[in-house]
Backbone of each chain as ProteinMPNN parsed JSONL, in Angstrom:
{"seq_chain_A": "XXXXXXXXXXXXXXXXXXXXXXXXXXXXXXXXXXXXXXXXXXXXXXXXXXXXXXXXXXXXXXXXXXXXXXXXXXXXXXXXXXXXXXXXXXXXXXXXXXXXXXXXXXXXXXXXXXXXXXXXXXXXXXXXXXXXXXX", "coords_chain_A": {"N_chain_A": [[-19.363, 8.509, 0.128], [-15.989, 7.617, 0.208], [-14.67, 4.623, -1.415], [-11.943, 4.314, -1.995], [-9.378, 4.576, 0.695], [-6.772, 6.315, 2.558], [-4.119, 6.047, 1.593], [-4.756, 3.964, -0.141], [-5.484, 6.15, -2.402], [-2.862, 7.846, -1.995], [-1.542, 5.292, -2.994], [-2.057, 5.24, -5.938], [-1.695, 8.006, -6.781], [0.957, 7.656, -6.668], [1.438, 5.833, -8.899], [0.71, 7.295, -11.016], [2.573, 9.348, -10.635], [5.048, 7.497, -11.483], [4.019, 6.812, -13.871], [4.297, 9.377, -15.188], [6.847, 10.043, -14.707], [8.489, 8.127, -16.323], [7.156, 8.115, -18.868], [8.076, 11.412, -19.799], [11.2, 10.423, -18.938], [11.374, 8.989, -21.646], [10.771, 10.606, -23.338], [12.633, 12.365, -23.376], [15.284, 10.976, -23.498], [14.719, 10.772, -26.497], [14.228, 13.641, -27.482], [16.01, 15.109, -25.913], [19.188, 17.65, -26.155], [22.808, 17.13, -25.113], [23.448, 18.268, -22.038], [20.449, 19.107, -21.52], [19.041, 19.692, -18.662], [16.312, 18.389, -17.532], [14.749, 16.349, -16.853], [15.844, 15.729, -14.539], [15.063, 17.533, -13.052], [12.378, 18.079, -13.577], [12.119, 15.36, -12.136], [12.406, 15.691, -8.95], [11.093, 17.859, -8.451], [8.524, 16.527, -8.949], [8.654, 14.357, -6.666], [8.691, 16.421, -4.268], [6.282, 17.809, -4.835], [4.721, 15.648, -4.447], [5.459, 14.587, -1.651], [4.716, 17.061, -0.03], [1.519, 17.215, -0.581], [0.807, 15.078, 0.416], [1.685, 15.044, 3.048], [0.196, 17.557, 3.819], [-2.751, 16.697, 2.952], [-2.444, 14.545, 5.446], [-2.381, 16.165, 7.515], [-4.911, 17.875, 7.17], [-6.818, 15.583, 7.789], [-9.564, 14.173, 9.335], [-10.358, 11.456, 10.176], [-8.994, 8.45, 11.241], [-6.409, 7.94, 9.168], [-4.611, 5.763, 8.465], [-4.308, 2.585, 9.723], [-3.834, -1.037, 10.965], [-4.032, -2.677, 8.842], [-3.22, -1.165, 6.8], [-0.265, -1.185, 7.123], [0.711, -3.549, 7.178], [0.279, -3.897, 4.893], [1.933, -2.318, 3.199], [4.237, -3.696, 4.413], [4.36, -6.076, 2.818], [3.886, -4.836, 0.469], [6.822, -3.92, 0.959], [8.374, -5.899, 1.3], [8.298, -7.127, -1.347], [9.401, -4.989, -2.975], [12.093, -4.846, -1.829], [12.971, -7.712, -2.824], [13.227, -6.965, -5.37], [14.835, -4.901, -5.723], [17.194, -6.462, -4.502], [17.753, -8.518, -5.968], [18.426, -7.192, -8.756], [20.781, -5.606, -8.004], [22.381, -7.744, -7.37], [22.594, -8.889, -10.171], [23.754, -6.603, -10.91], [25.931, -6.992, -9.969], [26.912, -9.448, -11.171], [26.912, -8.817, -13.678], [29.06, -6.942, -13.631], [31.461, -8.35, -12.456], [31.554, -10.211, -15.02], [32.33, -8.482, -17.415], [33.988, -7.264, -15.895], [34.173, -3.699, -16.175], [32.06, -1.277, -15.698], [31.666, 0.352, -18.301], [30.856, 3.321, -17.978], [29.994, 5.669, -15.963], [27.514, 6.246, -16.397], [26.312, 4.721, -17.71], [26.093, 2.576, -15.484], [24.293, 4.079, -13.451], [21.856, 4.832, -15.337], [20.809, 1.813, -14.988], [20.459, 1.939, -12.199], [18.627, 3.633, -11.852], [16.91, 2.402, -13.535], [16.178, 0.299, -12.226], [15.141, 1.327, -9.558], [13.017, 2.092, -10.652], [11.688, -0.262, -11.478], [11.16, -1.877, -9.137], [10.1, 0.2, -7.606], [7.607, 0.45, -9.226], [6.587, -2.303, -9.127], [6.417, -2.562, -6.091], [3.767, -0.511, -5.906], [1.869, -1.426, -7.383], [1.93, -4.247, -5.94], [0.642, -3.817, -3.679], [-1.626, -2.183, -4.179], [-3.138, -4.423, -5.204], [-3.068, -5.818, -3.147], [-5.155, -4.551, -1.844], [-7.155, -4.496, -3.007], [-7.453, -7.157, -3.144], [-8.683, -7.304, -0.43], [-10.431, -5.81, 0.085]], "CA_chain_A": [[-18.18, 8.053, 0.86], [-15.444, 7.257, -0.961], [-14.563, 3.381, -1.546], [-10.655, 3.888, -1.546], [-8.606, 4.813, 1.553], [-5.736, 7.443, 1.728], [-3.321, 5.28, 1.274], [-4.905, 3.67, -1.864], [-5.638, 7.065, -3.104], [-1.618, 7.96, -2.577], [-0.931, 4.671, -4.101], [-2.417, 5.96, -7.417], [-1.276, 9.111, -7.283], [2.257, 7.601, -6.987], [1.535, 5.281, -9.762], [0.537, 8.125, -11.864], [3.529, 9.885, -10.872], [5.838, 6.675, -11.925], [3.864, 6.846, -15.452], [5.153, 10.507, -15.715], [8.491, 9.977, -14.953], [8.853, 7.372, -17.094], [6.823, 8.779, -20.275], [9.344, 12.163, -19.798], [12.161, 10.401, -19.233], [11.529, 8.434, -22.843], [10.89, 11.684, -24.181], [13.892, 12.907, -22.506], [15.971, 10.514, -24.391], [14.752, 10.829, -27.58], [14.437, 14.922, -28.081], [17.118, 16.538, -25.479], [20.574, 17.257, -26.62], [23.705, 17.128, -24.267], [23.43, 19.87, -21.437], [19.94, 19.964, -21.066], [18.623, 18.196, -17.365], [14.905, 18.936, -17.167], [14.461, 15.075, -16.166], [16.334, 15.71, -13.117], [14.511, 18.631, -12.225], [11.076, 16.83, -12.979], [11.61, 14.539, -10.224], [12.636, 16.467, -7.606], [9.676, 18.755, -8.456], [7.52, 15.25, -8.628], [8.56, 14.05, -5.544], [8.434, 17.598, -3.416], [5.036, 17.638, -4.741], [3.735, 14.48, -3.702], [5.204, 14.817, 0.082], [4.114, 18.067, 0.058], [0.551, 17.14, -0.519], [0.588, 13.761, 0.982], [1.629, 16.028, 4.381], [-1.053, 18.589, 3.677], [-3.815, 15.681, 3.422], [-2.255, 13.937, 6.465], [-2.858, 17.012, 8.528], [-6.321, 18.14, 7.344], [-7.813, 14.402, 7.196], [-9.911, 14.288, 10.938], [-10.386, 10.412, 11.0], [-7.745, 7.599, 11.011], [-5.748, 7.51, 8.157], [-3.267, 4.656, 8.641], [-3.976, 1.364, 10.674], [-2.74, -2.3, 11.024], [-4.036, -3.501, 7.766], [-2.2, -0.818, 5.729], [0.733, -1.248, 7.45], [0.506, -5.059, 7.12], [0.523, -4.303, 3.068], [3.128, -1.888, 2.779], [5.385, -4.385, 4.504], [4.061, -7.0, 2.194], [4.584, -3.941, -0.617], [8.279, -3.377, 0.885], [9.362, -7.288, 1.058], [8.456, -7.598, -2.999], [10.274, -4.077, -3.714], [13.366, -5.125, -1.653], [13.378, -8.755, -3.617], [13.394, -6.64, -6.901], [16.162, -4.318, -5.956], [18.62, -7.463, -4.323], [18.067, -9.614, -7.569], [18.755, -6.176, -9.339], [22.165, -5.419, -7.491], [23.141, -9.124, -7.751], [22.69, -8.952, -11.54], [24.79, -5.739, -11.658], [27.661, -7.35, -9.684], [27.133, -10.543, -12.445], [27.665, -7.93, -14.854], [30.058, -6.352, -13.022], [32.379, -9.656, -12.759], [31.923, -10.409, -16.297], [33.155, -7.784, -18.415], [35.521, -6.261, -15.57], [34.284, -2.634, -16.023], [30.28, -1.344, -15.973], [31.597, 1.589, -18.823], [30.646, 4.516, -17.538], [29.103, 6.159, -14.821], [26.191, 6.513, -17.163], [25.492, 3.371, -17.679], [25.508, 2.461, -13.524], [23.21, 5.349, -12.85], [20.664, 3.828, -15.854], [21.101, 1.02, -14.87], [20.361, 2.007, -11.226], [17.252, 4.022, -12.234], [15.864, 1.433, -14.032], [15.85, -1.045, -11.333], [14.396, 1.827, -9.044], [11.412, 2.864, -11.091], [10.78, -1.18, -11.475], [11.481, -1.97, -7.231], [8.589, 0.974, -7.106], [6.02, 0.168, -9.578], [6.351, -3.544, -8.159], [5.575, -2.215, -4.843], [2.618, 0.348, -5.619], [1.076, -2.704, -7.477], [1.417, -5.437, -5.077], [0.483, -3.43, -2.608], [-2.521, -2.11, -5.165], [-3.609, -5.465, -5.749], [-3.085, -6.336, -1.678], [-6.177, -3.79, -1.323], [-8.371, -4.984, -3.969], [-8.308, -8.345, -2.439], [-8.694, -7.347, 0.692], [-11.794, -4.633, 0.192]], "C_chain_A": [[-17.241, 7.313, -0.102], [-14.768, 5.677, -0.752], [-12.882, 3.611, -1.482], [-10.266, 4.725, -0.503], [-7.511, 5.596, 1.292], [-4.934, 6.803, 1.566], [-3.082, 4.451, 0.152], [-4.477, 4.546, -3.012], [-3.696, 7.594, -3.311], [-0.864, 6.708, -3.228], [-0.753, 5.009, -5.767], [-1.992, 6.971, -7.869], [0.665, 8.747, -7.686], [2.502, 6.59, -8.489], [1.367, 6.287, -11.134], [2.04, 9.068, -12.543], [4.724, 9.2, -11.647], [5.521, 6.688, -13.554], [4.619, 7.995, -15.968], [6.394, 10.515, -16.116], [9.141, 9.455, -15.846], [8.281, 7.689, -18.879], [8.156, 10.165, -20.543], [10.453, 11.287, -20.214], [12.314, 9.657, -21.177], [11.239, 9.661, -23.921], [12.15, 12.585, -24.169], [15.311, 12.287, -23.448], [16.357, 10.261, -25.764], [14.983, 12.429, -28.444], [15.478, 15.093, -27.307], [17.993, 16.205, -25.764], [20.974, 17.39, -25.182], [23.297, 18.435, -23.569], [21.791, 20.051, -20.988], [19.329, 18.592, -19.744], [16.995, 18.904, -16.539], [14.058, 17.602, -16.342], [14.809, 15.014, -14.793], [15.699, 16.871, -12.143], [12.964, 18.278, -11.982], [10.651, 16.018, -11.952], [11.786, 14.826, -9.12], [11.282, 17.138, -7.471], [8.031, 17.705, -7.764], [7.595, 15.268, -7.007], [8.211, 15.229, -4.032], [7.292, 17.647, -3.475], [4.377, 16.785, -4.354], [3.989, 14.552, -2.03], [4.587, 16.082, 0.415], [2.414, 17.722, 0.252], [0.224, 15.773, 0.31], [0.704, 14.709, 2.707], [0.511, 16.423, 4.665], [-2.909, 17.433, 4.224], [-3.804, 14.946, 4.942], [-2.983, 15.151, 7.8], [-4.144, 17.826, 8.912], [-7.348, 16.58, 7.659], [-7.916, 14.534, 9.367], [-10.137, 12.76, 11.378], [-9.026, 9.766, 10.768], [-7.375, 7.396, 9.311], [-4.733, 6.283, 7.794], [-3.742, 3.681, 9.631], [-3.297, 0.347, 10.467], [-2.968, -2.672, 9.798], [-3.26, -2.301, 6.554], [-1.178, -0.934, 6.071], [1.636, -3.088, 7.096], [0.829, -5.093, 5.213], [1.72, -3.541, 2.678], [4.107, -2.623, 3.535], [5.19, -5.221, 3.264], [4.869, -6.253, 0.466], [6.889, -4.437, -0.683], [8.9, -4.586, 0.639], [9.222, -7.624, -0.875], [9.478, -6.385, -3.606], [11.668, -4.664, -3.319], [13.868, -6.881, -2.639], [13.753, -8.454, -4.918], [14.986, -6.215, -6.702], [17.258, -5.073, -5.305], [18.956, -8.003, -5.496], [18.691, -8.365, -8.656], [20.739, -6.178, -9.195], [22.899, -6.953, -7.941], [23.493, -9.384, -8.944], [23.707, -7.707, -11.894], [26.158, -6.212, -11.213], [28.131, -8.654, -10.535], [27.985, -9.78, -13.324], [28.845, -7.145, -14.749], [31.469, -7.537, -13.509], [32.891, -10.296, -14.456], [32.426, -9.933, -17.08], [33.692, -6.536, -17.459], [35.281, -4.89, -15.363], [32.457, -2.24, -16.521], [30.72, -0.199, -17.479], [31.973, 2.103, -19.245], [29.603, 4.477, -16.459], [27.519, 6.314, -15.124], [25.42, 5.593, -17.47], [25.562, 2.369, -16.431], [24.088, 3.191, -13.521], [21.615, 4.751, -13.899], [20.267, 2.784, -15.172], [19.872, 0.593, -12.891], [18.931, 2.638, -11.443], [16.196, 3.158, -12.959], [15.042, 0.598, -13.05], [14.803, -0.252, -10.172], [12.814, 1.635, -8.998], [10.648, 1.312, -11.361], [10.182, -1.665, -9.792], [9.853, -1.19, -7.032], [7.675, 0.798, -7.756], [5.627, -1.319, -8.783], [5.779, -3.688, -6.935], [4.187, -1.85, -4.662], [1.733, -0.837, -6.33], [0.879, -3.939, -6.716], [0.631, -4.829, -4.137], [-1.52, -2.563, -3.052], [-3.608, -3.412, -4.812], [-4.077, -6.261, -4.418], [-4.714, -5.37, -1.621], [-7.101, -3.864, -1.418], [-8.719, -6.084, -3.487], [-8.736, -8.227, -1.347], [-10.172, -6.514, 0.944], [-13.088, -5.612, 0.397]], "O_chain_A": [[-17.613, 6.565, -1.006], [-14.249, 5.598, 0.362], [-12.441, 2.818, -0.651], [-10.786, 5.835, -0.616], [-7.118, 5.737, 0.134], [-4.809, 7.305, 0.449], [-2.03, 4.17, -0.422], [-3.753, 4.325, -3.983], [-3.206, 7.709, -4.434], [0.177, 6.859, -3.866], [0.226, 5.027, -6.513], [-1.819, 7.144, -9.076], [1.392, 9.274, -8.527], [3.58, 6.606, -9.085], [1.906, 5.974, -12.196], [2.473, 9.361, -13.658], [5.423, 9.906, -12.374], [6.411, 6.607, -14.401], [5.413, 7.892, -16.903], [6.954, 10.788, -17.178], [10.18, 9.939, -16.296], [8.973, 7.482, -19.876], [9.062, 9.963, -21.351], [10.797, 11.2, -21.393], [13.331, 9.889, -21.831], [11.475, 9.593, -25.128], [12.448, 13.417, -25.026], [16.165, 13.012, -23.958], [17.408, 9.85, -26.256], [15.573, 12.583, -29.514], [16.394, 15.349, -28.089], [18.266, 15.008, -25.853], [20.212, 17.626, -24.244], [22.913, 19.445, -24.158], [21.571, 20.966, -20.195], [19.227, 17.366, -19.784], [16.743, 19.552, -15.523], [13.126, 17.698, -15.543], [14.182, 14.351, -13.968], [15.809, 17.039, -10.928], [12.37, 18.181, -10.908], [9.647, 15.878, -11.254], [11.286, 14.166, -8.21], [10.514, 16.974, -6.523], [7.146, 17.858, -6.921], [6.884, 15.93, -6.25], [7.621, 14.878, -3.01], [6.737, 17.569, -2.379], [3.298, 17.076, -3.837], [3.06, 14.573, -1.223], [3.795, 16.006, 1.354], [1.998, 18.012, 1.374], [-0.895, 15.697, 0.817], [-0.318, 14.906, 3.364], [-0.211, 15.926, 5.53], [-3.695, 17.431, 5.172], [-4.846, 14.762, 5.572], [-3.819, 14.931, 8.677], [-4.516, 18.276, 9.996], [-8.574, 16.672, 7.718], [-7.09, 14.775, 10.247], [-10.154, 12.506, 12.583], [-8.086, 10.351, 10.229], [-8.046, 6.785, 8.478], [-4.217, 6.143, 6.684], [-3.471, 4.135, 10.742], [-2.222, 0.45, 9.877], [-1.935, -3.166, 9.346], [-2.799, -2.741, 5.501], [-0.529, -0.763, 5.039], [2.791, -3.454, 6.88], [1.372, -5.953, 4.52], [2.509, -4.042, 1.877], [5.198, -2.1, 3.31], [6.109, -4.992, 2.478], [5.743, -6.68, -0.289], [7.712, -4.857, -1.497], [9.874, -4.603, -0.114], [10.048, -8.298, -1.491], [10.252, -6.645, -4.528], [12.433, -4.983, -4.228], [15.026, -7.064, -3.016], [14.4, -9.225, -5.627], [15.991, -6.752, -7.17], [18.362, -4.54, -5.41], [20.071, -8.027, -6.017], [19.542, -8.794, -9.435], [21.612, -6.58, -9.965], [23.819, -7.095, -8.747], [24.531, -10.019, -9.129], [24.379, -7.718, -12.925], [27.225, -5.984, -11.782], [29.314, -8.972, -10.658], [29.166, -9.9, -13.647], [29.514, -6.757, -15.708], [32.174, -7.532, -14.518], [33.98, -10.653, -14.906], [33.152, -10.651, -17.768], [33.842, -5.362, -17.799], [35.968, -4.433, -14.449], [31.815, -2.783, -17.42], [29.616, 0.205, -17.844], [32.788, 2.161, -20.166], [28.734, 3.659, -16.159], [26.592, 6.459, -14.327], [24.19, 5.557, -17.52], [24.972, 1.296, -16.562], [22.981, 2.658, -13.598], [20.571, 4.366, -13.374], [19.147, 2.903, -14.676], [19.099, -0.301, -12.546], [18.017, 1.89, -11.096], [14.968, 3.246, -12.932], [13.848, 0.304, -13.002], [13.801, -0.861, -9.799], [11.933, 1.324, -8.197], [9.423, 1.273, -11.473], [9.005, -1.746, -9.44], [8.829, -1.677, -6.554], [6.605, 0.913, -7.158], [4.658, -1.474, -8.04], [4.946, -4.53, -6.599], [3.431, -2.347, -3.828], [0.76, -1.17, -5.652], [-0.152, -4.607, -6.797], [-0.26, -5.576, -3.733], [-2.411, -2.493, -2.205], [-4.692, -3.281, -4.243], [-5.019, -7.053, -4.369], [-5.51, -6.128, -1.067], [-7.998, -3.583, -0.623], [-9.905, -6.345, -3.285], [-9.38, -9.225, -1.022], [-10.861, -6.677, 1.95], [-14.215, -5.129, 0.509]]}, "seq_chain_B": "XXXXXXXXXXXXXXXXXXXXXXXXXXXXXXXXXXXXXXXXXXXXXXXXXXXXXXXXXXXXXXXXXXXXXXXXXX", "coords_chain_B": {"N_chain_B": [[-9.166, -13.542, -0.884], [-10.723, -15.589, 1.248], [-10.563, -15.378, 4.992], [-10.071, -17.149, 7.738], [-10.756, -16.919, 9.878], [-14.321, -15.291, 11.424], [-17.006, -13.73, 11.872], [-19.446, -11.833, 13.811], [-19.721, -9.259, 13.758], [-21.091, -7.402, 11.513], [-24.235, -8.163, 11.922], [-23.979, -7.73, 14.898], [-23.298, -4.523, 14.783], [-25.483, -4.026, 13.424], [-28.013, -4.443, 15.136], [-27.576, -2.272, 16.797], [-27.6, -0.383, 15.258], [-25.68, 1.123, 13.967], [-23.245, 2.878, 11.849], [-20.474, 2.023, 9.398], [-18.567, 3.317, 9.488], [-18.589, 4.87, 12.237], [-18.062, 2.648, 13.516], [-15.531, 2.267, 12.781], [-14.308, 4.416, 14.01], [-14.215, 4.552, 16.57], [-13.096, 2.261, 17.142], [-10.24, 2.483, 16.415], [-9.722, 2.392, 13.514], [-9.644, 1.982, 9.578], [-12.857, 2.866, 7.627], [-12.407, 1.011, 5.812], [-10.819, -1.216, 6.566], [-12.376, -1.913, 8.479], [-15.186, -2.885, 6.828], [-13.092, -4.525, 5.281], [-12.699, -6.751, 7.307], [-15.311, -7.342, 8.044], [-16.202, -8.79, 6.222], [-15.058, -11.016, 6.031], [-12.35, -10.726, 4.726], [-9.812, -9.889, 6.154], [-8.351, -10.8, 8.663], [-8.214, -8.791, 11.788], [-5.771, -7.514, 14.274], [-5.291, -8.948, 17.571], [-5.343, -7.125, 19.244], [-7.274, -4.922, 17.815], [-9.543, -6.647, 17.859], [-10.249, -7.134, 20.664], [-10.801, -4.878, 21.208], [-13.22, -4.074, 19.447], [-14.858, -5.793, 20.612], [-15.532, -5.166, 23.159], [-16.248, -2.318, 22.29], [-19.004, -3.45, 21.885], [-19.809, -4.574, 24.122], [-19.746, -6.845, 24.387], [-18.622, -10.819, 25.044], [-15.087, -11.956, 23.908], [-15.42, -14.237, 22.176], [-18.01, -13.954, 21.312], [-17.952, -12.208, 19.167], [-15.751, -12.77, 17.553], [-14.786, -16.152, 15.851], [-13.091, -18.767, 14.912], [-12.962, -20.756, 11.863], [-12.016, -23.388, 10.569], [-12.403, -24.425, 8.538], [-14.738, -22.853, 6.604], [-17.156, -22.798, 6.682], [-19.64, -20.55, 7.43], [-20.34, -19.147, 10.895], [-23.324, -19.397, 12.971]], "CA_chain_B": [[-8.937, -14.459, -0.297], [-11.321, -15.677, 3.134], [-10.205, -15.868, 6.301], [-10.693, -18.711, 8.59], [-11.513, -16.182, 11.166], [-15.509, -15.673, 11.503], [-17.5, -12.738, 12.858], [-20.61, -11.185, 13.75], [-19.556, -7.584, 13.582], [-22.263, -6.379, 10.528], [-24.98, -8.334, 12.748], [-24.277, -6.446, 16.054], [-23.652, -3.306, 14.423], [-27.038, -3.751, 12.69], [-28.796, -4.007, 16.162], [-26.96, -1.264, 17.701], [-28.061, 1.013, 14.166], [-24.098, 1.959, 14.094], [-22.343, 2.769, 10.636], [-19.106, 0.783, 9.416], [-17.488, 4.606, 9.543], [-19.044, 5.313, 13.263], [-17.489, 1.627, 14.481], [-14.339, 2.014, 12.325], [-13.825, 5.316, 14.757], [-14.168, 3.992, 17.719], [-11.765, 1.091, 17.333], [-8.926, 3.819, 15.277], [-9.497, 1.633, 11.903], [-10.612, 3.156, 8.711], [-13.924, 2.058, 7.344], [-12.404, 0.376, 4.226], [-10.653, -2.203, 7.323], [-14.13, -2.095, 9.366], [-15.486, -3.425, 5.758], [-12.631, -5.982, 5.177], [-13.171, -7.93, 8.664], [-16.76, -7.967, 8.35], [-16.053, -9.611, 5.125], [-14.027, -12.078, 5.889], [-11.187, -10.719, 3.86], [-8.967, -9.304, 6.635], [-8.077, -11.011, 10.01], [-8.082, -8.32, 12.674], [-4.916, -8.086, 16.053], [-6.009, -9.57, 19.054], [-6.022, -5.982, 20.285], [-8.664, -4.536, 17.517], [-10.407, -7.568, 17.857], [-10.566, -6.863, 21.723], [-11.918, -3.054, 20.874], [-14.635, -4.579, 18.651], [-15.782, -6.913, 21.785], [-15.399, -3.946, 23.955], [-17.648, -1.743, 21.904], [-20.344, -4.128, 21.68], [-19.978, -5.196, 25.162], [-19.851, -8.927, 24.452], [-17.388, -11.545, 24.995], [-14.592, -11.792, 22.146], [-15.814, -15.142, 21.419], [-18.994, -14.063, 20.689], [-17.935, -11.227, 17.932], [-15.049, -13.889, 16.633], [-14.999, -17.484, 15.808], [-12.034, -19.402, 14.377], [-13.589, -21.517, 11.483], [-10.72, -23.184, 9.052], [-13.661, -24.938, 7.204], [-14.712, -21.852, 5.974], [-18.765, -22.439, 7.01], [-20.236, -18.998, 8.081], [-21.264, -19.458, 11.984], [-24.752, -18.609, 13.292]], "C_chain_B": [[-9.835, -14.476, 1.268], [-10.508, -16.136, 3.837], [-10.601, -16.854, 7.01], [-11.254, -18.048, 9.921], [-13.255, -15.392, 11.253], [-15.858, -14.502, 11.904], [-18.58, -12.141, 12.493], [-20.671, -9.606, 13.777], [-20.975, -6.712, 12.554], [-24.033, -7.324, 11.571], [-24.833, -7.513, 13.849], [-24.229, -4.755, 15.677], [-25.113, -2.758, 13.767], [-28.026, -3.485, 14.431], [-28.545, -3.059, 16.938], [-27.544, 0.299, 16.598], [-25.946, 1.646, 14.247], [-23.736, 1.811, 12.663], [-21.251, 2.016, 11.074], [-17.821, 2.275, 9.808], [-17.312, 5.196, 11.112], [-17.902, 3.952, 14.074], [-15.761, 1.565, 14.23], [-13.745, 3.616, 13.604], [-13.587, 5.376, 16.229], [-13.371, 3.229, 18.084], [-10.618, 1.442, 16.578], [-8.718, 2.968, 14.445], [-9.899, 2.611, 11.143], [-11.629, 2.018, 8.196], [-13.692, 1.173, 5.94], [-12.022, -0.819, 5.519], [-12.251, -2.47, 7.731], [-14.767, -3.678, 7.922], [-14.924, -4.938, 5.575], [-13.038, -7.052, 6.267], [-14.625, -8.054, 8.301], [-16.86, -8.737, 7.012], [-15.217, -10.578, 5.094], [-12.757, -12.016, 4.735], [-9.891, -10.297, 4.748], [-9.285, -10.152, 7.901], [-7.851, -9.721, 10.933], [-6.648, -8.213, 13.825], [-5.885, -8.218, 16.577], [-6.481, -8.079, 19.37], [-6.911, -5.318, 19.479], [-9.676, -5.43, 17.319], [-11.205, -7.187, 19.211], [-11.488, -5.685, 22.023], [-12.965, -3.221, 20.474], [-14.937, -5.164, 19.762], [-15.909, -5.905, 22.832], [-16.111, -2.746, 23.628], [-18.907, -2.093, 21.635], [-20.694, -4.648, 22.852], [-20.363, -6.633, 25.347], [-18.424, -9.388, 24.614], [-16.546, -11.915, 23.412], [-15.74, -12.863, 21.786], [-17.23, -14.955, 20.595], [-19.055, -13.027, 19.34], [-16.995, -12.174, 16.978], [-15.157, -15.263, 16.526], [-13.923, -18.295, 14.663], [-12.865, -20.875, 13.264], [-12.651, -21.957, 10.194], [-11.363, -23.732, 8.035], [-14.173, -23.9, 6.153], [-16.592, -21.697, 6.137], [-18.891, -21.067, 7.956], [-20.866, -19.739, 9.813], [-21.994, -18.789, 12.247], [-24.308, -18.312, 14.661]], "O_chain_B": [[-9.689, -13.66, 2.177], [-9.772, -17.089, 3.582], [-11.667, -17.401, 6.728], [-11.996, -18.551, 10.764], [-12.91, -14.281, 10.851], [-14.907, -13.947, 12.454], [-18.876, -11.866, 11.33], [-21.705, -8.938, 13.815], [-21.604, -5.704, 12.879], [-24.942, -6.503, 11.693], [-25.542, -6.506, 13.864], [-24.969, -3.915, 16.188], [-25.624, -1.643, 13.655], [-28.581, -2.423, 14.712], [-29.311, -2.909, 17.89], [-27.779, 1.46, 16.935], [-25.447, 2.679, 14.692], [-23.876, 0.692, 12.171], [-20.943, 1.54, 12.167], [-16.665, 2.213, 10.228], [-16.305, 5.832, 11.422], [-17.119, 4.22, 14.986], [-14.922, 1.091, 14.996], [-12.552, 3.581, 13.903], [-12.871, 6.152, 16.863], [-12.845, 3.299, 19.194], [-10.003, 0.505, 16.069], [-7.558, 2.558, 14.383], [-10.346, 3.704, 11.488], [-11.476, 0.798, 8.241], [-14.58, 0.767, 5.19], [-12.993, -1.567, 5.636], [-13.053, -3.22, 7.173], [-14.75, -4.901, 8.062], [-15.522, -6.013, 5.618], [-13.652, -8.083, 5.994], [-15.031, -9.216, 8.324], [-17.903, -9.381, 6.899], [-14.668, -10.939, 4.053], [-12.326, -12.958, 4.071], [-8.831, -10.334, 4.122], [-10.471, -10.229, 8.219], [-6.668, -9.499, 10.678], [-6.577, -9.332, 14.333], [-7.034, -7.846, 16.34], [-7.636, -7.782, 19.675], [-7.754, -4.829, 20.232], [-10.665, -5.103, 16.663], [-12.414, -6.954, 19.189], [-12.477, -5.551, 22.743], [-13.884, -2.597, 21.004], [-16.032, -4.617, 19.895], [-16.908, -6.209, 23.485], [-16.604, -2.095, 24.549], [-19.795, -1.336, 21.242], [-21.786, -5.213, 22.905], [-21.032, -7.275, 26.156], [-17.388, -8.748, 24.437], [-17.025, -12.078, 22.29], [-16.787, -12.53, 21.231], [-17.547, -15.56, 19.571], [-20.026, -13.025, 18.583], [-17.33, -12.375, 15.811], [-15.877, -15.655, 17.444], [-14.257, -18.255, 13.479], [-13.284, -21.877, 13.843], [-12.487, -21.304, 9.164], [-11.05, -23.615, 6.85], [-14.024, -24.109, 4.949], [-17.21, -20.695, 5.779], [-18.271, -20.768, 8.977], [-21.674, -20.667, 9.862], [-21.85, -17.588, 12.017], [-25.042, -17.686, 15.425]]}, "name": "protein", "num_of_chains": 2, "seq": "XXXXXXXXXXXXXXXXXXXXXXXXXXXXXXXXXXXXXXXXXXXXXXXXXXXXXXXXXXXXXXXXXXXXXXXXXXXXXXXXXXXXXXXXXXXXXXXXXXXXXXXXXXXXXXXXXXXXXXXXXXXXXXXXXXXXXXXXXXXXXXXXXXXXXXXXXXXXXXXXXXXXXXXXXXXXXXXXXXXXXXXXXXXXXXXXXXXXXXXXXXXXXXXXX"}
C-alpha cells in the first residue's frame, strides 16, 4: 500500500514537471537562436500531459481521492502562492514607477514567468511539507 | 505538529479487526487522513468526526477528547 496519497503523488509529479521547465528553459536560453520557440511548446505539451493523466487517474482510482485534509492544504498551498505572486506584482509596479518604462515586452513576460514558476514551486512545497507533517 | 484533539480510533478499530483503508472508506477519507487523526497529527470536521462515532457505534465523546495538555487519554 502505498504511503503517499494522489494528491502527494501529483504534487511530485508537478514538482518534477517545474524542474523540467526550468532546466529547458535555461537550456533554452543559452543554445536557441532567435525564431526558434520549443520552450513554448514544451509547456503546453507539459501541462496537457499532466491534466491529461491527472484526469485519467481521477477516473480509474475506485476509493476517495480528495478529502478535507487535502483540501485544507491546498488552501494553505494557495494562501503562500498568492502571497508570492502579490509581493511579486507589487515589486513590478516599484519597478514600474521607478524607471518609468519596464523595456520591453520581453522583459514583463520574464519577469512574469519568473514569479510564476516561483508562486508554484512555493506552493507544491508548502503544501509538500504540509503532508509530511501531517502523515 | 500534535493536536490537542485526542482519540481512540486505532483502539476501537483494533477490537472491531478493521483496517485504516476499510475505516478510511466508510467515513470517504483516504487512509493516509485515517492515519493522520489516529496520530494526532490532523484534527478531523465535526462531521468526519461524527462518521467515525457512527461507525463504531459509540458516543463522539468517547472516540474524541479535547486535551490542550497534550497527555494521551485512557
Amino acid at each position: 500500500m502505498s504511503r503517499l496519497n494522489f494528491q502527494e503523488k501529483m504534487l511530485w509529479a508537478q514538482l518534477l514537471g517545474i524542474v523540467v521547465v526550468v532546466a529547458f528553459y535555461a537550456h533554452f536560453l543559452v543554445h536557441s537562436g532567435p525564431g526558434h520557440h520549443y520552450f513554448h511548446a514544451l509547456l503546453l505539451v507539459l501541462l496537457f500531459l499532466f491534466g491529461g493523466v491527472r484526469t485519467l487517474a481521477r477516473r480509474r482510482s475506485k476509493s476517495v481521492i480528495e478529502d478535507e485534509r487535502d483540501s485544507s492544504i491546498t488552501s494553505m498551498g494557495a494562501r503562500w502562492s498568492n502571497t508570492i505572486l502579490w509581493l511579486g506584482l507589487v515589486v513590478i509596479l516599484v519597478l514600474y514607477w521607478d524607471h518609468g518604462s519596464m523595456r520591453s515586452a520581453n522583459f514583463l513576460i520574464d519577469i512574469l514567468f519568473h514569479l510564476l514558476v516561483l508562486a508554484g514551486s512555493v506552493r507544491i512545497i508548502r503544501e509538500l511539507v504540509a503532508y509530511r507533517m501531517s502523515a | 505538529m500534535k493536536s490537542p484533539i485526542r482519540n481512540t480510533i486505532r483502539e476501537l478499530r483494533a477490537t472491531r479487526s478493521m483496517t485504516q483503508q476499510e475505516l478510511a472508506e466508510l467515513i470517504s477519507v483516504t487512509r493516509q487522513t485515517v492515519n493522520a487523526i489516529e496520530g494526532d497529527k490532523y484534527s478531523p470536521s465535526l462531521e468526519v468526526a461524527f462518521r467515525v462515532a457512527r461507525v463504531f457505534d459509540v458516543p463522539l465523546e468517547q472516540v474524541f477528547q479535547y486535551d490542550p495538555t497534550g497527555a494521551r487519554v485512557k
